[in-house]
N, CA, C and O atoms as a Tinker XYZ file with bonds, in Angstrom:
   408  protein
     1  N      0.138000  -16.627000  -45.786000    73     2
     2  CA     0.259000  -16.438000  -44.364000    64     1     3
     3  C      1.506000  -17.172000  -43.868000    63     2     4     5
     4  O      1.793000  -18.298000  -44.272000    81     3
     5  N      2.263000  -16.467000  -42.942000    73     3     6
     6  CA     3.565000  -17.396000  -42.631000    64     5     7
     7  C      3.331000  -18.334000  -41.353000    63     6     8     9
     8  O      2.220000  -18.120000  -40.868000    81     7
     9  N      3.970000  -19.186000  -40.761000    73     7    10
    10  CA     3.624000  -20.161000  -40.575000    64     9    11
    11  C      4.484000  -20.011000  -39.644000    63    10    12    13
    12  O      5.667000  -20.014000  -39.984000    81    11
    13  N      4.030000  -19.781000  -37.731000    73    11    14
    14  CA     4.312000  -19.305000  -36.743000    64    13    15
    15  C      5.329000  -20.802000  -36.185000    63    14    16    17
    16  O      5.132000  -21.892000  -36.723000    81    15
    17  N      6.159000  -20.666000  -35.307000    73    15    18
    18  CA     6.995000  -21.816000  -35.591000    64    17    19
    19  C      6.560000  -22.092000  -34.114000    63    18    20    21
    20  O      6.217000  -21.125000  -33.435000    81    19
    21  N      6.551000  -23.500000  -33.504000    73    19    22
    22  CA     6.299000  -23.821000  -32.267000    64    21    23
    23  C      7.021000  -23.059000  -31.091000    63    22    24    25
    24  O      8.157000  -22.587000  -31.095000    81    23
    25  N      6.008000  -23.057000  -30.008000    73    23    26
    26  CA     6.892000  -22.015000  -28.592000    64    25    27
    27  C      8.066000  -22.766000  -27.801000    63    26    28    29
    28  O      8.868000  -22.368000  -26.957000    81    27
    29  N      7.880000  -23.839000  -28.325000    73    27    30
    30  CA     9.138000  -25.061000  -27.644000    64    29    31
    31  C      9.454000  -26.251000  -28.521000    63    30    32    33
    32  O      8.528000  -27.039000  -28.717000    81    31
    33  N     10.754000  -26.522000  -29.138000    73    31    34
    34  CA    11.357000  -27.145000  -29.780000    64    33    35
    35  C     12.397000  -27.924000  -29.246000    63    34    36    37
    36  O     13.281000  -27.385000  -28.579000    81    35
    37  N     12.390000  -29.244000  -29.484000    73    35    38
    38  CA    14.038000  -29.939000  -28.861000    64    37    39
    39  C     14.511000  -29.814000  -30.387000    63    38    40    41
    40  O     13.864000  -29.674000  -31.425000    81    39
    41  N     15.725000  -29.906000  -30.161000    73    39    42
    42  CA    16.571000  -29.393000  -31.533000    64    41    43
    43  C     17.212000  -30.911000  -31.327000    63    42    44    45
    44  O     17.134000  -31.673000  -30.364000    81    43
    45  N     17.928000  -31.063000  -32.709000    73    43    46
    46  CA    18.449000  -32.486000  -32.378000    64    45    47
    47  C     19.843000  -32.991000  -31.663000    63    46    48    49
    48  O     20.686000  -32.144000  -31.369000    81    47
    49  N     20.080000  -34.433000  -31.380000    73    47    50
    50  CA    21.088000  -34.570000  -30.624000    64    49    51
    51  C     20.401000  -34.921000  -29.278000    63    50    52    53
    52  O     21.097000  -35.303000  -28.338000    81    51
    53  N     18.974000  -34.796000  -29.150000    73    51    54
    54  CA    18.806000  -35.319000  -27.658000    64    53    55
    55  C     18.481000  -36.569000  -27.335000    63    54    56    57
    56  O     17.639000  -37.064000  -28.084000    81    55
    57  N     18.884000  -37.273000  -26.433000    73    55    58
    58  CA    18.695000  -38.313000  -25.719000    64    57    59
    59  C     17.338000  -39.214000  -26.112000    63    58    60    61
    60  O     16.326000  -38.566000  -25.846000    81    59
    61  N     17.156000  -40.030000  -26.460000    73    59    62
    62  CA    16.221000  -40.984000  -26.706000    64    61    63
    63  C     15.384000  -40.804000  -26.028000    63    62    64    65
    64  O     14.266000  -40.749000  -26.539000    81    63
    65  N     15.549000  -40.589000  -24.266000    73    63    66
    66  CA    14.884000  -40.991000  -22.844000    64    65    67
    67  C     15.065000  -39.125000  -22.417000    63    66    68    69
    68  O     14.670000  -38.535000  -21.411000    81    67
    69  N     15.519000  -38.801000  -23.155000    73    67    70
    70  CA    15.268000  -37.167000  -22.789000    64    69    71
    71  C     16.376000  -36.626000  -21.575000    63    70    72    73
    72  O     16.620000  -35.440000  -21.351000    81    71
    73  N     16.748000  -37.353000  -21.128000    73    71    74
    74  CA    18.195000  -36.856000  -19.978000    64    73    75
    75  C     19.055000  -36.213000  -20.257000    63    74    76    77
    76  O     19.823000  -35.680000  -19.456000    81    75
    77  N     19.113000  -36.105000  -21.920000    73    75    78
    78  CA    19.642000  -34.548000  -22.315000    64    77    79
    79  C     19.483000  -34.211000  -23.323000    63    78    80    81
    80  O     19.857000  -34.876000  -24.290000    81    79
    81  N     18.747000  -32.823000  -23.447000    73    79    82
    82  CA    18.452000  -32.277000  -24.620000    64    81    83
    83  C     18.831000  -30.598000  -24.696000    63    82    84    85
    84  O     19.397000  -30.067000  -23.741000    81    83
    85  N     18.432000  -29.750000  -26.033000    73    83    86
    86  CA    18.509000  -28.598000  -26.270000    64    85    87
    87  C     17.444000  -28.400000  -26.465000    63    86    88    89
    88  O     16.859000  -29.321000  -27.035000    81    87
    89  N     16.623000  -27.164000  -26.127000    73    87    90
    90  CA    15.432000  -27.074000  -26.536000    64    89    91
    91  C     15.819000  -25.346000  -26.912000    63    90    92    93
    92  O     16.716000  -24.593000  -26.533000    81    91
    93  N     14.618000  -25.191000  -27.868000    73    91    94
    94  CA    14.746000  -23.690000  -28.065000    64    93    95
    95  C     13.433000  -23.348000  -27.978000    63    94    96    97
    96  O     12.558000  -24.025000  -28.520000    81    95
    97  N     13.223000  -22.427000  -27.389000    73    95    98
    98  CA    12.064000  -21.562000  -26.988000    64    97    99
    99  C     11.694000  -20.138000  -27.882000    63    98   100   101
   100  O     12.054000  -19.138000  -27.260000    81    99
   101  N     11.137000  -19.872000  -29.033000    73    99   102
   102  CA    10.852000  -19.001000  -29.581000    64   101   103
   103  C      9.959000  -17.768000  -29.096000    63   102   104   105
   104  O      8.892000  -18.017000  -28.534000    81   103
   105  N     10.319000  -16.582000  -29.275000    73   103   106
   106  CA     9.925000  -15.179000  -29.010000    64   105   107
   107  C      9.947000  -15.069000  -27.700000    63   106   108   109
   108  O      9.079000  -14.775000  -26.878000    81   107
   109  N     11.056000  -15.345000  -27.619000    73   107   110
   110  CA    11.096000  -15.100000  -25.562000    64   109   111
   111  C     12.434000  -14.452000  -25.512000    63   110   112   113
   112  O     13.129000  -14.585000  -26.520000    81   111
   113  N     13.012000  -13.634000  -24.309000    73   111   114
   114  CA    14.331000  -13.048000  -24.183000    64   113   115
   115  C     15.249000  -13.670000  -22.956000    63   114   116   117
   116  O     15.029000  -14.640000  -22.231000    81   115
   117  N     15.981000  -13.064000  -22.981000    73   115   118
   118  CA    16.676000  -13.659000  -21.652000    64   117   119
   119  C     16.415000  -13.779000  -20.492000    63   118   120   121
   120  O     16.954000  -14.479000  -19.636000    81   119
   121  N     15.065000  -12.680000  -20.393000    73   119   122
   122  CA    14.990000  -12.652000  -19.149000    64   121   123
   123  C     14.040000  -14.272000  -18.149000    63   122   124   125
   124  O     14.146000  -14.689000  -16.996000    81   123
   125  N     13.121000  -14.763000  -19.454000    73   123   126
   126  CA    12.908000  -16.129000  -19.268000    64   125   127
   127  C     13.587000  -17.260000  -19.013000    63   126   128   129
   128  O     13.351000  -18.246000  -18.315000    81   127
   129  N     14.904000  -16.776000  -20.043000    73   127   130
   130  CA    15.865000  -17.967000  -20.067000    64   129   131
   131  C     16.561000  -18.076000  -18.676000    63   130   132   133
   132  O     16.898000  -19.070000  -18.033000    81   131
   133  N     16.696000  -16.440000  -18.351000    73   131   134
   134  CA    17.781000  -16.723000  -17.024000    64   133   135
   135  C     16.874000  -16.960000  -16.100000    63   134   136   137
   136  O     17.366000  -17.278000  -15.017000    81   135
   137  N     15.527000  -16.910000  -16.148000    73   135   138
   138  CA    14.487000  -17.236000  -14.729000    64   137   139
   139  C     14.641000  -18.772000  -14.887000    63   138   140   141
   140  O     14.934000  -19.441000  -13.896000    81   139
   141  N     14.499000  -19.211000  -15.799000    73   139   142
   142  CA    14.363000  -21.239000  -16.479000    64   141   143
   143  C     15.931000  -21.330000  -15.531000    63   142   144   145
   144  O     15.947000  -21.992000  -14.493000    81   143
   145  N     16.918000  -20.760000  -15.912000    73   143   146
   146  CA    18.591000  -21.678000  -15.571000    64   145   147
   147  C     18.023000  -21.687000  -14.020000    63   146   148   149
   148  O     17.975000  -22.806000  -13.509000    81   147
   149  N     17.616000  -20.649000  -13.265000    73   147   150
   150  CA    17.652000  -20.100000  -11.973000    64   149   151
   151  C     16.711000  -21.680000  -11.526000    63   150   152   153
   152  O     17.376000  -22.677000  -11.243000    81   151
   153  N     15.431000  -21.736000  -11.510000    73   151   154
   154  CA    14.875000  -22.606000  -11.199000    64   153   155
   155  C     15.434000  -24.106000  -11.474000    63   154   156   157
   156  O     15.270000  -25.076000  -10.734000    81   155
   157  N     16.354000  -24.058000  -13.101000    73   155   158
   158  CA    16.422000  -25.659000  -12.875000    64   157   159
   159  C     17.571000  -25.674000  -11.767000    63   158   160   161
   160  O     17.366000  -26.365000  -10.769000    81   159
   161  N     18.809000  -24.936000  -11.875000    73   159   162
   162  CA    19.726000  -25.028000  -10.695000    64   161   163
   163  C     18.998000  -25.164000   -9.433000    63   162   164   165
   164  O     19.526000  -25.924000   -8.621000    81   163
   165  N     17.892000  -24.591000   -9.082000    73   163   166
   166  CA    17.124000  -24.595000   -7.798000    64   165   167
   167  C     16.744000  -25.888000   -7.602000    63   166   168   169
   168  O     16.967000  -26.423000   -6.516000    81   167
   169  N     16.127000  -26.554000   -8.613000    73   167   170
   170  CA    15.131000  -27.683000   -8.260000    64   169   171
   171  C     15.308000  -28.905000   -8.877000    63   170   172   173
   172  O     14.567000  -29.885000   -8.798000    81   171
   173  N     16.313000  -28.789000   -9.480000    73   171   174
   174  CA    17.374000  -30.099000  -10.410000    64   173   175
   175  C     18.568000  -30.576000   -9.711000    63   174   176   177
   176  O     19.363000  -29.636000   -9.713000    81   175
   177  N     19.167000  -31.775000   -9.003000    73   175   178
   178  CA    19.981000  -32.211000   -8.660000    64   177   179
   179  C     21.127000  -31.661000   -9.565000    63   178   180   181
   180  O     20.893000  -31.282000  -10.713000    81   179
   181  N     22.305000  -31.631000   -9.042000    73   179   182
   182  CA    23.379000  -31.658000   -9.740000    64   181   183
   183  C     23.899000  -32.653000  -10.492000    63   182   184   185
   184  O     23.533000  -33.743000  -10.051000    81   183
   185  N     24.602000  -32.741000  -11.448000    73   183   186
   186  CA    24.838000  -33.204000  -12.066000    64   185   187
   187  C     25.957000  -34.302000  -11.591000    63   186   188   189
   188  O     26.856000  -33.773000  -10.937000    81   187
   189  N     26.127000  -35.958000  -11.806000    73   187   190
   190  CA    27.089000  -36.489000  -11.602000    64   189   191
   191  C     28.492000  -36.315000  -12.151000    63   190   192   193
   192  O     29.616000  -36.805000  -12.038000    81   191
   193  N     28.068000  -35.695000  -12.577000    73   191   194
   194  CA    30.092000  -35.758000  -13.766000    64   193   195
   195  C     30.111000  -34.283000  -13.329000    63   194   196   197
   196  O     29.242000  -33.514000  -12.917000    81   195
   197  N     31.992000  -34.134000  -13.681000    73   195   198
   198  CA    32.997000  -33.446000  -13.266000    64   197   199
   199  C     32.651000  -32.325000  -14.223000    63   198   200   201
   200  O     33.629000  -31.578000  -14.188000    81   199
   201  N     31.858000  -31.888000  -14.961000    73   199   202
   202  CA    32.028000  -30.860000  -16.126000    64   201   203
   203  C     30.788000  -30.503000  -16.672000    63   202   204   205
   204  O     29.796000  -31.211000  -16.499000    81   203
   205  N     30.763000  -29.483000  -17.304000    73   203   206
   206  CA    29.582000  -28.458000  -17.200000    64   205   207
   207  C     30.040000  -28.743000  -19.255000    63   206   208   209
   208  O     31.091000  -28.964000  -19.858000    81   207
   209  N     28.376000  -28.544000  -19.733000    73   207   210
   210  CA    28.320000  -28.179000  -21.162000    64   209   211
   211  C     27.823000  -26.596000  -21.018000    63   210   212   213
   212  O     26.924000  -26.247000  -20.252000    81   211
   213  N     28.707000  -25.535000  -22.053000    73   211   214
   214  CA    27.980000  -24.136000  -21.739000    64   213   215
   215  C     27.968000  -24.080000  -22.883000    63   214   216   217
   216  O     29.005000  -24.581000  -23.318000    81   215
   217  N     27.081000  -23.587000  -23.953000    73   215   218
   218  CA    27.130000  -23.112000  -25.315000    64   217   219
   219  C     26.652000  -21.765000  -24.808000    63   218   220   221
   220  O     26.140000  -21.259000  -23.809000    81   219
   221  N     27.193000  -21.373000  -26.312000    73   219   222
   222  CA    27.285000  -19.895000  -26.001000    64   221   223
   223  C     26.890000  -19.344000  -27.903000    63   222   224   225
   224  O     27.592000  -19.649000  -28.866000    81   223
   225  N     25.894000  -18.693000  -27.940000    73   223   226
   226  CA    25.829000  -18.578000  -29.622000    64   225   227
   227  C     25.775000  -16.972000  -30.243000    63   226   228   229
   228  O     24.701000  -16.379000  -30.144000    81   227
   229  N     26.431000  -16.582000  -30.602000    73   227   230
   230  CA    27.119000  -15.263000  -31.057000    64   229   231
   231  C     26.355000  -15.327000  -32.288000    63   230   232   233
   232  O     25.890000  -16.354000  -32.783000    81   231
   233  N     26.232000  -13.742000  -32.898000    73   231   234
   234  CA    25.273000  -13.182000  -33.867000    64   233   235
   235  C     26.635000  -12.100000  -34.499000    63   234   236   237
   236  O     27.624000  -11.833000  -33.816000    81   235
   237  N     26.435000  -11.640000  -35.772000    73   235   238
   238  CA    27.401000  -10.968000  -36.227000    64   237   239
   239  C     28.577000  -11.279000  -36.416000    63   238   240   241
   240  O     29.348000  -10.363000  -36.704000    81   239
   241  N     29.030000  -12.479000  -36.331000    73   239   242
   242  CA    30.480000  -12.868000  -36.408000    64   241   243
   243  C     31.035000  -12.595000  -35.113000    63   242   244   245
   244  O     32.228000  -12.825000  -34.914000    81   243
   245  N     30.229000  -12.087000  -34.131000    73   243   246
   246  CA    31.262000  -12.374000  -32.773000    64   245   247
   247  C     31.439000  -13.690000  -32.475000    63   246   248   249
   248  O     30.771000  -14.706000  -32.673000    81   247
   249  N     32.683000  -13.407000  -31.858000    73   247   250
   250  CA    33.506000  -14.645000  -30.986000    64   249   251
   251  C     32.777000  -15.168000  -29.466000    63   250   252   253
   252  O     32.843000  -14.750000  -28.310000    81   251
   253  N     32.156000  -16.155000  -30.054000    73   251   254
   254  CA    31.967000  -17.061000  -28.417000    64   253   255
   255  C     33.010000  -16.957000  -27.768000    63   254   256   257
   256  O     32.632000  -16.656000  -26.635000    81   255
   257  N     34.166000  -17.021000  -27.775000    73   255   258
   258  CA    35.361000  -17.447000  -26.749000    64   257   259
   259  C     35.875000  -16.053000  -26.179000    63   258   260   261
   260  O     36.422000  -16.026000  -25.077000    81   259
   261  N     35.710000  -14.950000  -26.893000    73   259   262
   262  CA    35.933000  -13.705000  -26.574000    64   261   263
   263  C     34.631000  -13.155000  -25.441000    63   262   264   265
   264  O     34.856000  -12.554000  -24.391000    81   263
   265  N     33.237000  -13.539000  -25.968000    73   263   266
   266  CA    32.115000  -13.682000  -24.959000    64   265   267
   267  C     32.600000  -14.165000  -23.677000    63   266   268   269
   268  O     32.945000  -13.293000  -22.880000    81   267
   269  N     32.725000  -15.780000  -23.199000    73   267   270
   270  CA    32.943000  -16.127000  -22.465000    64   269   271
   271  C     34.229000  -15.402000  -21.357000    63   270   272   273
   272  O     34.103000  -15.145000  -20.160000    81   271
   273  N     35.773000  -15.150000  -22.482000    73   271   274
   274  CA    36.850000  -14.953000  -21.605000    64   273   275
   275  C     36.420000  -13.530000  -20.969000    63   274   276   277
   276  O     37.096000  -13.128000  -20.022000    81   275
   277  N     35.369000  -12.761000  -21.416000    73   275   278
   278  CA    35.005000  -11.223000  -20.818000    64   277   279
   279  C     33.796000  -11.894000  -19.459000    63   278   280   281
   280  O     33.957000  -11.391000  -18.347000    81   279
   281  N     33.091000  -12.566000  -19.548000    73   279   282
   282  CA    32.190000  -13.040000  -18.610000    64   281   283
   283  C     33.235000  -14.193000  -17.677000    63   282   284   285
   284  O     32.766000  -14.975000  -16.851000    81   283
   285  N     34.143000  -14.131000  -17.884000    73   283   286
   286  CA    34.596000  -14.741000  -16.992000    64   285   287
   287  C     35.612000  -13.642000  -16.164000    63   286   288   289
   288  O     35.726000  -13.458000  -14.952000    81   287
   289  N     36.268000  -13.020000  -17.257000    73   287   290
   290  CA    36.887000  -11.682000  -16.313000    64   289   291
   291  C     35.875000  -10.728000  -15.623000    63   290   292   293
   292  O     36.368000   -9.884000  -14.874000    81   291
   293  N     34.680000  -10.745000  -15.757000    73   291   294
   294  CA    33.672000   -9.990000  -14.983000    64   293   295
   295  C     33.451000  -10.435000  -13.854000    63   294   296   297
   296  O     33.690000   -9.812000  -12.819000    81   295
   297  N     32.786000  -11.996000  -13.937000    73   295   298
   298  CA    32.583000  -12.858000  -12.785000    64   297   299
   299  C     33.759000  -12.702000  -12.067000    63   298   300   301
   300  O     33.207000  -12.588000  -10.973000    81   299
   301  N     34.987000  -12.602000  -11.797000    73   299   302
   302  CA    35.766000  -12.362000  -11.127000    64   301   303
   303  C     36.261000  -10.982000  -10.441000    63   302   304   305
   304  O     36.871000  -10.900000   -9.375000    81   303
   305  N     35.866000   -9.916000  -11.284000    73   303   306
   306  CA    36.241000   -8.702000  -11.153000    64   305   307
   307  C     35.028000   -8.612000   -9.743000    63   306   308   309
   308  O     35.215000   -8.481000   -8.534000    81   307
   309  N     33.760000   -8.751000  -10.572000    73   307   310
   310  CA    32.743000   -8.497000   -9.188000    64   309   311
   311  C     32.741000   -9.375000   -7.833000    63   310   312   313
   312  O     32.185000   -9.137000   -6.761000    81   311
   313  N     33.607000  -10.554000   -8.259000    73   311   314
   314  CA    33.884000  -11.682000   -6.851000    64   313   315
   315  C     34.638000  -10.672000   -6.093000    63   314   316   317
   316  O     34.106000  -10.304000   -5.045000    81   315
   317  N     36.049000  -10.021000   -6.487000    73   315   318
   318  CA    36.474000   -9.031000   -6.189000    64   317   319
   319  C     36.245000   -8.210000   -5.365000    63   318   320   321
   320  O     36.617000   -8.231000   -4.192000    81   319
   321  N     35.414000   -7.160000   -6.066000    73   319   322
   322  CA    34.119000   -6.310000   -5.344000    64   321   323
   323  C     33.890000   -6.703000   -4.203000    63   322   324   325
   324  O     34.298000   -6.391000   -3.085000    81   323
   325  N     32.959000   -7.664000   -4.735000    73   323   326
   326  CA    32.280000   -8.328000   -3.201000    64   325   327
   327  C     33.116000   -8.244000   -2.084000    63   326   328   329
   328  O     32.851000   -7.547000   -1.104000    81   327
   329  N     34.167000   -8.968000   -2.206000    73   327   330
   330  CA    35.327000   -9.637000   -1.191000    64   329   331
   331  C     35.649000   -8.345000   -0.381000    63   330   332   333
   332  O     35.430000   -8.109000    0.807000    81   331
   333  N     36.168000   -7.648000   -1.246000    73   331   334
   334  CA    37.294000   -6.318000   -1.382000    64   333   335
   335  C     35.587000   -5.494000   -0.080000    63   334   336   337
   336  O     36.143000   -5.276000    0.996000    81   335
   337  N     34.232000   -5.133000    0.047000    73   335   338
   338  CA    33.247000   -4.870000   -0.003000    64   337   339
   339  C     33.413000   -5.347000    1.793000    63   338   340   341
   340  O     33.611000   -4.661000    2.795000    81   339
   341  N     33.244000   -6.687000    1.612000    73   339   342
   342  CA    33.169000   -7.211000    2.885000    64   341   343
   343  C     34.322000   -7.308000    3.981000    63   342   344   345
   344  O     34.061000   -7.429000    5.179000    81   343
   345  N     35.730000   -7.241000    3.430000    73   343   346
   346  CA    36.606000   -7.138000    4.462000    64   345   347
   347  C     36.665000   -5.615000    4.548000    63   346   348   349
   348  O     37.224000   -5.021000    5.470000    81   347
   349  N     36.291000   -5.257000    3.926000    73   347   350
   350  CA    36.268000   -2.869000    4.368000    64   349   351
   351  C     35.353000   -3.089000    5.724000    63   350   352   353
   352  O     35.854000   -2.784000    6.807000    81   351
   353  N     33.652000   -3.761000    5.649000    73   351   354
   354  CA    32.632000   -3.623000    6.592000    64   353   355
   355  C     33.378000   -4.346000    7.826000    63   354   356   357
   356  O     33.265000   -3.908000    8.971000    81   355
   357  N     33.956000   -5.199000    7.591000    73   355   358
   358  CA    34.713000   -6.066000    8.881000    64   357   359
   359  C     35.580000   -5.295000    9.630000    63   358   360   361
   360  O     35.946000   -5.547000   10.777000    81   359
   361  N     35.860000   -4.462000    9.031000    73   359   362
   362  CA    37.347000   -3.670000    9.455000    64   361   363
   363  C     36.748000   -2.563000    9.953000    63   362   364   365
   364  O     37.196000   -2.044000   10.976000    81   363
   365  N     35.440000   -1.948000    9.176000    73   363   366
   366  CA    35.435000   -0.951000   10.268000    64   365   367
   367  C     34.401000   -1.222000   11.214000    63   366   368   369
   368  O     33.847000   -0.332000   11.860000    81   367
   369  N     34.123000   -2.481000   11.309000    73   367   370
   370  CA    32.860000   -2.549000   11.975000    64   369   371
   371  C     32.046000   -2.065000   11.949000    63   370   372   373
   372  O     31.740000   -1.389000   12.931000    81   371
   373  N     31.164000   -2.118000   10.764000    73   371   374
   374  CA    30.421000   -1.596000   10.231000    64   373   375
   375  C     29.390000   -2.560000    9.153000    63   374   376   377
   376  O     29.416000   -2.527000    7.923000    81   375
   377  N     28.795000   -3.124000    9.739000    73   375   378
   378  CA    27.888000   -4.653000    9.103000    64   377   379
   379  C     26.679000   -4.347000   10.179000    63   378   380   381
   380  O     26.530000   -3.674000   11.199000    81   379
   381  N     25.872000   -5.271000    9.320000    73   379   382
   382  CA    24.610000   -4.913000   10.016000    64   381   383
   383  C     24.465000   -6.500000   11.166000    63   382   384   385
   384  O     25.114000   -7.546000   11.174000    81   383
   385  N     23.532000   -6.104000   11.855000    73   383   386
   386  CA    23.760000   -7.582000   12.960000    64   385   387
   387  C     22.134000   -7.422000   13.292000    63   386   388   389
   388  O     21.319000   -6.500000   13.311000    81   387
   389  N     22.135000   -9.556000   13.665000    73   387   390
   390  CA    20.905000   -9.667000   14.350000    64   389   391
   391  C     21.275000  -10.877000   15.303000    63   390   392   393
   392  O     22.333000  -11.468000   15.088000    81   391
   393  N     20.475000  -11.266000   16.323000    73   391   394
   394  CA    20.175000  -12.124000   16.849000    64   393   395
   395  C     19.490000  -13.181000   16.175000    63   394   396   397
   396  O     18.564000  -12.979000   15.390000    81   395
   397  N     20.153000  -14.843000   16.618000    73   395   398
   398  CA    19.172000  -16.254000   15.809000    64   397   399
   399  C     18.565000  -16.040000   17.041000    63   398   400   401
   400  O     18.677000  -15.479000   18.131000    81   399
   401  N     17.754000  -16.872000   16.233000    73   399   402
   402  CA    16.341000  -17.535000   16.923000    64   401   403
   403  C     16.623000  -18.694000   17.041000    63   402   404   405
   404  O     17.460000  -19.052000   16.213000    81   403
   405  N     16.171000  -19.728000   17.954000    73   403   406
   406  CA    16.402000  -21.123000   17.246000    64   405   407
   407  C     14.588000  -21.491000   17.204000    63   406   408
   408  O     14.184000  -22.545000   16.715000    81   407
């Protein structure tokens, strides 16, 4: 019989006191993972230091750095969008409107 591996793992390299770790979560997809980032950004202070850790782990011999430089030309292309989106509605006056409340 094979021998089902735990649903939550810290992998090593983490913190003694736990203030930073990797954990891996088995038989789950992204769509957990990106609900987990969503909430800790929600409900986790930011971070004191100037810089972000992102790993990024590629299957098949793809390139992490080729991953990233396309998700970063995306994230921008659709900032784009957006922008490009909202000064059209401004211009023709054409946005939706409400009244505050206080």
């Amino acid at each position: 019989m094979t021998e089902v591996p735990p649903k939550l793992r810290i992998l090593k390299g983490a913190e003694p006191d736990l203030s930073a770790a990797t954990y891996q979560i088995h038989d789950e997809s992204h769509t957990i993972g990106n609900s987990l980032r969503w909430m800790l950004m929600k409900n986790v202070p930011h971070p004191s230091e100037n810089h972000i850790h992102l790993r990024i782990q590629m299957y098949d011999n793809l390139s992490s750095l080729e991953a990233l430089l396309e998700a970063l030309e995306n994230l921008g292309n659709l900032c784009d969008t957006v922008e490009n989106a909202y000064k059209q509605s401004l211009s023709t006056d054409s946005y939706e409107r409400w009244d505050e409340r206080s």
